[in-house]
N, C-alpha and C positions, 0 to 999 in steps of 0.2 A: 221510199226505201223500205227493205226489209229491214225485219231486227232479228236477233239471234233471240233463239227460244232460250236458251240456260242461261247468258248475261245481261243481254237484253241489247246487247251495242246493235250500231246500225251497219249492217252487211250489204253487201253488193256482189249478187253472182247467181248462176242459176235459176230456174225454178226448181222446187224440191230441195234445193238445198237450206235448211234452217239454223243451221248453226255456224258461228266464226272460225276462223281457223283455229285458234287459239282453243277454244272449247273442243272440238275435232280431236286436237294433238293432247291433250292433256295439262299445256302448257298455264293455263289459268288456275286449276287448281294446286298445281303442283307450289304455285307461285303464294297462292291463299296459304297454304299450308304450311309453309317455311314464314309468313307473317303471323299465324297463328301461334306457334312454337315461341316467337320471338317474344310477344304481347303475352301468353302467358308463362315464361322466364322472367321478363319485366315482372309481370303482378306477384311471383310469389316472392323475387328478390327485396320488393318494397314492401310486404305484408310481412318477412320476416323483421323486417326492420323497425315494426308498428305502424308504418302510413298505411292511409287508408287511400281506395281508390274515389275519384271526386268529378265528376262532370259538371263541366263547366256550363257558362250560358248558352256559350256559341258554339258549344257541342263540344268542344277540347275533351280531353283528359290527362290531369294531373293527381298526382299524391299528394297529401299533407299529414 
């Protein structure tokens, strides 16, 4: 199977074609972007509050 060059998922389709649909249309970063905003709304809503941000073992993330 191919993979997409900018996400790396596994594609199916053409030769010469390297990239997903998804990456094509815009649709994946659009999607990235709007979780980014979110995550840091999150971080500065809980830093004004004094939590700190904490990574956990298993990779989580919480405040304390």
């Amino acid at each position: 199977m191919k993979v997409c060059e900018k996400c790396e998922a596994e594609i199916g389709g053409k030769d010469g074609e390297n990239r997903c649909e998804a990456c094509e249309n815009g649709k994946r970063t659009a999607r990235n972007a709007k979780a980014k905003a979110r995550r840091l709304a999150m971080k500065d809503v809980m830093e004004s509050l004094g939590l700190t941000r904490v990574v956990g073992a298993m990779g989580g993330v919480y405040y304390e």
